[in-house]
Every structure is written in structure tokens, then in C-alpha cells.
N, C-alpha and C positions, 0 to 999 in steps of 0.2 A: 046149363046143368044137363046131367047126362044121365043115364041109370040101364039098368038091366036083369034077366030077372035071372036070379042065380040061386042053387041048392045047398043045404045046409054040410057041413061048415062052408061059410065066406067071410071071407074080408076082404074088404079093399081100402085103399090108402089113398087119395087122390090130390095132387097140388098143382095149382090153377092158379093164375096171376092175372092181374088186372089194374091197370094205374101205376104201375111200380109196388103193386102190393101183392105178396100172397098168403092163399085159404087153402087150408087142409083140411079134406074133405073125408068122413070116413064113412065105411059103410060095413055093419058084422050083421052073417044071420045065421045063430049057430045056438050053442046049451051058453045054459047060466055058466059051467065050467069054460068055456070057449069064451066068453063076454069078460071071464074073468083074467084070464091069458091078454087078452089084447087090453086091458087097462094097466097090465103091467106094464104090456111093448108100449103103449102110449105114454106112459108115465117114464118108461126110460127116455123116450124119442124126446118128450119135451125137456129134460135135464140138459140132453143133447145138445137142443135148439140153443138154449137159454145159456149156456158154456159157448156156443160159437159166436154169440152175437155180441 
């Protein structure tokens, strides 16, 4: 694991493999309205996932 100290807005995205598996990893530090943005993109991102596999 990894981290760092970052100012508001942040996101980050992070995927990481281990055993033939991977973890996505996220990280937001930002407003209620910014928390609210990235549950969209995440909410798109797994649609995504979920259609390629």
C-alpha cells in the first residue's frame, strides 16, 4: 500500500494485481459535491467492467 498527502479536490484511481487478481483502489479528498461526481464515474467505470468480462 501506498499513499500520499494531497489537497483538496483529489482523486485517485489505483489498480494493483496480486495472484492473478485485481484491486481497485480509490482515494477522493474533496466537497460533498466532488464525492458526488466520482460515484457517478465509479458507477459508470463498474457498468464498464461488468460488460467486458
Amino acid at each position: 500500500m501506498t499513499g500520499s498527502i494531497k489537497y483538496p479536490p483529489y482523486f485517485q484511481l489505483a489498480i494493483s494485481t496480486f495472484d492473478n487478481e485485481a484491486t481497485l483502489s480509490v482515494n477522493l479528498y474533496g466537497t460533498i459535491s466532488d464525492r458526488n461526481q466520482i460515484a457517478s464515474f465509479l458507477g459508470k467505470l463498474m457498468l464498464e467492467l461488468k460488460n467486458a468480462g
